[in-house]
N, C-alpha and C positions, 0 to 999 in steps of 0.2 A: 579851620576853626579860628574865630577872632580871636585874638589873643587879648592881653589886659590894659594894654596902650598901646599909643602911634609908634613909640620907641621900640615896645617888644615885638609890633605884627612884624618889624622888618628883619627882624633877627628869626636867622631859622632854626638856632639851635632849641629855640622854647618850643617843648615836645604838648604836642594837642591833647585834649582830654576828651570823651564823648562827652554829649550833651543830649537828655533825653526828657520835651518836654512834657509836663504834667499831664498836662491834658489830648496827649498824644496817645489813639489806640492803637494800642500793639497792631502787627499786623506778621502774619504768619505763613508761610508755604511750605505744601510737604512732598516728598519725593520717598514713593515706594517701592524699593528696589527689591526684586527675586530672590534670593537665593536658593539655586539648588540642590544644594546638600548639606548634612552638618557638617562643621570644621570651623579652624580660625581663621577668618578673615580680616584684611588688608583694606580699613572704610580710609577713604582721602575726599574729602569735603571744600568745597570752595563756595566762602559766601559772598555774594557781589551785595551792595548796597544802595538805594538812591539816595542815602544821604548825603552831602557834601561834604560832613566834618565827621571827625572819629565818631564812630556809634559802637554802644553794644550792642550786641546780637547772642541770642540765646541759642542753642543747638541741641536738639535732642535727638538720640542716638537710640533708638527702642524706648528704655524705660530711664534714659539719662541724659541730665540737662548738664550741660556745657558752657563756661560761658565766654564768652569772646569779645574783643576790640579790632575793631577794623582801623586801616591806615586813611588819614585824612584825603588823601591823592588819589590811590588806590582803589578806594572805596571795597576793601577784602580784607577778608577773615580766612583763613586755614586750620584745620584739623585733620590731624592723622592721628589712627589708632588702631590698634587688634581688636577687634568683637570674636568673641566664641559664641555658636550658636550651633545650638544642642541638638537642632535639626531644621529641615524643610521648612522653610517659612519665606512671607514677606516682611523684609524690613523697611520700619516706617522710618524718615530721618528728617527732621522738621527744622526751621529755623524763625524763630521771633523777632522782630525788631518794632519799635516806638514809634518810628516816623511813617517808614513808606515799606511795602512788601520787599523783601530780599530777593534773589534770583540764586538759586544752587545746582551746583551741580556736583555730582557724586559719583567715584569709581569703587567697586569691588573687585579684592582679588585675592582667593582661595589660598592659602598658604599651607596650610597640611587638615588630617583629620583628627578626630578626636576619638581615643582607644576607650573602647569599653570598660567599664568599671561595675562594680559589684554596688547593686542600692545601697548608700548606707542610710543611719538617721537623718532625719532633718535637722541640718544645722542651727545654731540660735539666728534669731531673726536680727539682722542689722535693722538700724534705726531710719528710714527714710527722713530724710530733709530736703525739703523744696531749696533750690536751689543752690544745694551743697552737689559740687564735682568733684571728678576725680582726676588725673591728669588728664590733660586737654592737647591738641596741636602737638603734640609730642611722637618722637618719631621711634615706631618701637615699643613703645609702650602699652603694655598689655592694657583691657576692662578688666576693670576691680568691684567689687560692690563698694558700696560707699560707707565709710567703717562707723559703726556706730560710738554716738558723742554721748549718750544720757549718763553716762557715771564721769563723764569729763569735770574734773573742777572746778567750782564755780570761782570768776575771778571778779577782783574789788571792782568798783565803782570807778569808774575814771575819779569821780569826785574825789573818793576815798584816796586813789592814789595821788592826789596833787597837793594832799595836806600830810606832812612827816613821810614820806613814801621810806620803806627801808632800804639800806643799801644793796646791793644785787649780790647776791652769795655766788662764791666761786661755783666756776663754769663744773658741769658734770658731765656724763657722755665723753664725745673724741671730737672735740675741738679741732679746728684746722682743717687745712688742704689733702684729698685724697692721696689714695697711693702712699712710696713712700719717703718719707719725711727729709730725709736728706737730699732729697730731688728738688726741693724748694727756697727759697728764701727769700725774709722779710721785706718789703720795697715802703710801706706802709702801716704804721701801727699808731692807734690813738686811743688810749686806757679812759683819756677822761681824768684823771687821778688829781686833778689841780682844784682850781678852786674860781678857775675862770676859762673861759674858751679860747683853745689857742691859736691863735690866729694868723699862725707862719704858717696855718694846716687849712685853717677853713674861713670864711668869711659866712655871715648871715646875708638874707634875701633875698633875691632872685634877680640878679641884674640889676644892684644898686646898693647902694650904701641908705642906713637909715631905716625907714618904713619904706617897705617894697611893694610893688602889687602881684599877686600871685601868679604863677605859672599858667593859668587860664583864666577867660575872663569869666568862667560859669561859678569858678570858685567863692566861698562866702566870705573871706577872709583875707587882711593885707598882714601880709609877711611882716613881723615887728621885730626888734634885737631883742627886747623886753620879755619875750617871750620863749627867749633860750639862755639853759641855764646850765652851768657844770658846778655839781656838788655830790659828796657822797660816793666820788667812784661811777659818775655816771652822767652823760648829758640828756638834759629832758627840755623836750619839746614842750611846749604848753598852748592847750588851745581854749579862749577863754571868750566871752561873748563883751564884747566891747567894739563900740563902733568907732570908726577910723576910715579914714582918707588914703585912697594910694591908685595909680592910675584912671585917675579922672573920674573914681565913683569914690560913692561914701559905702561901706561895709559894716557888716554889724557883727564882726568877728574879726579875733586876730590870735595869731600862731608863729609858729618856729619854722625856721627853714636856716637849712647849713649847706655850704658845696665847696669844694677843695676846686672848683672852677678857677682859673689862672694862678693856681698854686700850685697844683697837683692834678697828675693825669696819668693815665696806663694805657697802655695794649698787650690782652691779652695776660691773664692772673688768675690767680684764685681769690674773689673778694667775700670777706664773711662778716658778719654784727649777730651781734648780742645782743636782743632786741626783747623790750616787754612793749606788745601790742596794747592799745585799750581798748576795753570792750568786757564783756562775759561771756556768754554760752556764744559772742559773736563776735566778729571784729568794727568797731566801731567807726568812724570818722573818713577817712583816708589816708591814712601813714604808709610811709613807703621809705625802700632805699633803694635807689637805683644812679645806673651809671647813663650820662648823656657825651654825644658827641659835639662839636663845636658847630658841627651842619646839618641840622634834624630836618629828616629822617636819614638820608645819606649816611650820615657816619653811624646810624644804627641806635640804640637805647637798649638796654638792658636792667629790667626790673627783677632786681634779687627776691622784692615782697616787697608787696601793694594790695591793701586792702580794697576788695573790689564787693560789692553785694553783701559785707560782711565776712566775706572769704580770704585768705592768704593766698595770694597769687603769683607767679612767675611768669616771664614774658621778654621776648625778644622782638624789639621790630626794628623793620625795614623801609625804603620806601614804599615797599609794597606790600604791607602788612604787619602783622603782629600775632607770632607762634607761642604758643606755653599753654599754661594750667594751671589748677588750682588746689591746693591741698585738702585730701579728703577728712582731715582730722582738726577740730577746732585748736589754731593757734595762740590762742589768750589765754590769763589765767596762769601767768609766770613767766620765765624767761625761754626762749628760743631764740635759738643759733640757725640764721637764715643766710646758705653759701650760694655761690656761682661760681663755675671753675670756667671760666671764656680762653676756650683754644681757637684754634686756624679751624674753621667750620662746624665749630659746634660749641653749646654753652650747657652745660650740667648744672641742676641745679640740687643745691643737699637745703634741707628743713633737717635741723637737730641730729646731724651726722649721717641723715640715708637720702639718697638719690631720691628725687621725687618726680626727675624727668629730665632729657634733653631735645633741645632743640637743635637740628641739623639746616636749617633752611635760612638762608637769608644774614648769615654772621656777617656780620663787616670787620675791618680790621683796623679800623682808625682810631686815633686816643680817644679815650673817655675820663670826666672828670666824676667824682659819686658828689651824690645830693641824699639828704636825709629830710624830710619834712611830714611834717600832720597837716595835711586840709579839712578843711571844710565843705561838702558836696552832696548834694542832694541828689542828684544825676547817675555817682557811679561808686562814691565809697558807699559802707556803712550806714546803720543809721546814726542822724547828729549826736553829738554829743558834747555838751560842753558845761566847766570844765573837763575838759580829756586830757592826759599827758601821753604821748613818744618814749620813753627810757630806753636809752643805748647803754648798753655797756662800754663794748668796744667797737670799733673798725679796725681789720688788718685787711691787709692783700701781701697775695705771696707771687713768686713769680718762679718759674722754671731756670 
C-alpha cells in the first residue's frame, strides 16, 4: 500500500492499512463443507486475496460475520475457531471482499461430541447486529452468540465530549497484568497527571516533528501537535475538520498521534490503557493503541484496540498476515481498560479485566514501540466523525 510520502514509502516500519474503494462491488465466494456428525469442531480458514495492499475481507461462518485484514505481501487472512453443531448438516463458509474475488480454503476437524441435554426454555433472544463479531482468528476459542447491546449505554457525542469533557473517575474492576501480581513489574507508566505532554516518554506525529502526514496515505487527516492535549488526568486526542498540508496533499482533517518511538521500546509485557472510545451505540473514527516494530511487518504489530467497522478490535500481524478478533460487546459510552499480555508465541488479549482471546500464530519477538492515534477513514474505521476526541487515561506495561 502507498504510503503518505517518498520519505515514509521507504520506511518499513509504517504498518499498511486497507483501502476499500467506494464504488468497488463486493465480491464473494463460498465453500460448503459436510459435516458428518454433531459435535465441536475445529474450522481453520485461509483467505487468499487479489488485492495487492491490505484489504478487508468479511467471513462468514454459518450465521456469523467475521471480520478480517489481510497482510499487504501476503495477500492472507486466517481464522481459527470452535463451531458447535447440533447436528448433520452442510456448512456454508463465505468470504467478502471490495475489490476482486477471494480464494479460500477450509479444513474441519471433529474434536469431541456434544451430550444430550434435557429441552429447556427458550432462552432470551440476543440482539443480532450486522457486522458485530465475536472472537475472530483466535486459537481455541469457542462460537459464542453475539451478546446483545440494546440496554448498552448510550454515550456523549464526540462533540459533547470535546467541550469541558469530565475527568476520568478511578479505574473500577482488576486493573493490571494477569496472574499473580508479584510476578510482575513496572517497566512503563504514564498517568497523564501534568498539564503538558511528556516528552522524555513520547513525541507527537508520525515520523517527524511538527505537522506529520499520517500513517497511510488513504487517511483523511495530517497528524498536528495541536491536536494533543494533557489535562484533567488524561491525554486527549482531538480530531477536528480543518484543512492542512502534510505529505504532498492538502487534507481537510487533522488529529493526534503520540509514539514512545526512539524513546521507549519493549519485548514482550503486559501493555494496558484506559481508554474512552468516541462513538455511541458504535465506535467511531479510527482510534487505536497498538505496538509497531522498527521493520514492518518483520518485527510483527500488535493492536491492543483499533476501531474497525465500528468495532473494538484486537490483532496481531505478521509478514504473513494478521490474527485476532473483535469484541462482541459495544465498547463506548465510558472508560475501558484495553490489555495485551505478548509472551514467547503467543499474545492475550483482556478488554476490562477478561480474556477476549489469543493469538498463537505468527508472534515475533523483536522490540516494539506503542503508538496511540485517532484517524480519520473511510475505508476501515467507523463512521466519520468530527469533532471526536481519543481520552487516555493511562499507559502501563509490566514485564515478568
Amino acid at each position: 500500500m502507498a504510503l503518505a510520502s517518498a520519505a515514509l514509502a521507504t520506511d518499513a516500519s509504517a504498518r499498511h492499512r486497507a483501502q476499500r474503494p467506494f464504488d468497488a462491488a463486493p465480491q464473494t465466494v463460498v465453500v460448503r463443507e459436510n459435516v458428518p456428525a454433531a459435535g465441536v469442531y475445529a474450522v481453520k480458514i485461509t483467505v487468499t486475496t487479489a488485492t495487492p495492499r491490505r484489504a478487508v475481507v468479511d467471513v462468514t461462518v454459518g450465521r456469523r460475520v467475521h471480520r478480517l485484514r489481510t497482510s499487504g505481501r501476503g495477500r492472507l487472512a486466517h481464522l481459527s475457531l470452535h463451531v458447535r453443531v447440533k447436528r448433520k448438516r452442510v456448512l456454508a463458509i463465505g468470504a467478502t471482499e471490495g475489490i476482486a474475488r477471494p480464494r479460500l480454503a477450509v479444513s474441519l476437524k471433529r474434536l469431541r461430541g456434544i451430550a444430550p441435554t434435557k429441552r429447556s426454555p427458550a432462552p432470551a433472544r440476543h440482539l443480532a447486529v450486522t457486522g458485530t463479531t465475536g472472537p475472530t482468528g483466535v486459537t481455541g476459542a469457542p462460537s459464542e452468540p453475539v451478546a446483545a447491546i440494546a440496554t448498552a449505554p448510550a454515550a456523549p457525542t464526540a462533540a459533547a465530549t470535546t467541550t469541558s469533557p469530565p475527568s476520568p473517575p478511578p479505574p473500577t474492576g482488576v486493573p493490571g497484568p494477569p496472574g499473580d501480581p508479584s510476578s510482575w513489574h513496572t517497566i512503563f507508566d504514564d498517568e497523564f497527571n501534568g498539564t503538558s505532554l511528556d516528552t522524555s516518554k513520547w513525541s507527537t506525529g508520525w515520523y517527524g516533528s511538527g505537522i506529520t502526514a499520517p500513517v497511510n496515505a488513504e487517511e483523511l487527516q495530517c497528524y498536528d501537535p495541536n491536536q494533543v492535549s494533557v489535562a484533567g488526568g488524561e491525554l486527549d486526542l482531538n480530531l477536528v475538520a480543518k484543512t492542512e498540508s502534510c505529505g504532498g496533499q492538502t487534507r481537510s482533517y487533522a488529529s493526534g498521534l503520540v509514539s514512545t518511538s526512539g524513546k521507549f521500546s519493549y519485548t514482550y509485557g503486559y501493555l494496558e490503557a484506559r481508554v474512552w472510545l468516541p462513538g455511541g451505540s458504535a465506535v467511531t473514527d479510527w482510534p487505536a493503541v497498538w505496538t509497531d516494530g522498527q521493520s514492518w511487518p518483520t518485527d510483527g504489530e500488535l493492536d491492543a484496540v483499533e476501531g474497525l467497522g465500528g468495532q473494538a478490535c484486537w490483532h496481531f500481524h505478521d509478514p504473513l498476515g494478521a490474527f485476532g478478533g473483535c469484541s462482541q460487546t459495544t465498547m463506548t459510552g465510558g472508560w475501558h481498560t484495553f490489555g495485551a499480555d505478548w509472551e514467547p508465541g503467543s499474545v492475550t488479549y483482556y478488554y476490562d479485566g477478561l480474556a477476549v482471546g489469543t493469538v498463537t500464530q505468527g508472534i515475533t519477538g523483536a522490540p516494539m514501540y506503542v503508538i496511540l492515534d485517532l484517524a480519520a477513514d473511510n475505508a476501515n474505521g467507523g463512521a466519520l466523525q468530527a469533532p471526536a476526541t481519543m481520552r487516555v487515561d493511562y499507559v502501563r506495561i509490566w514485564q515478568h
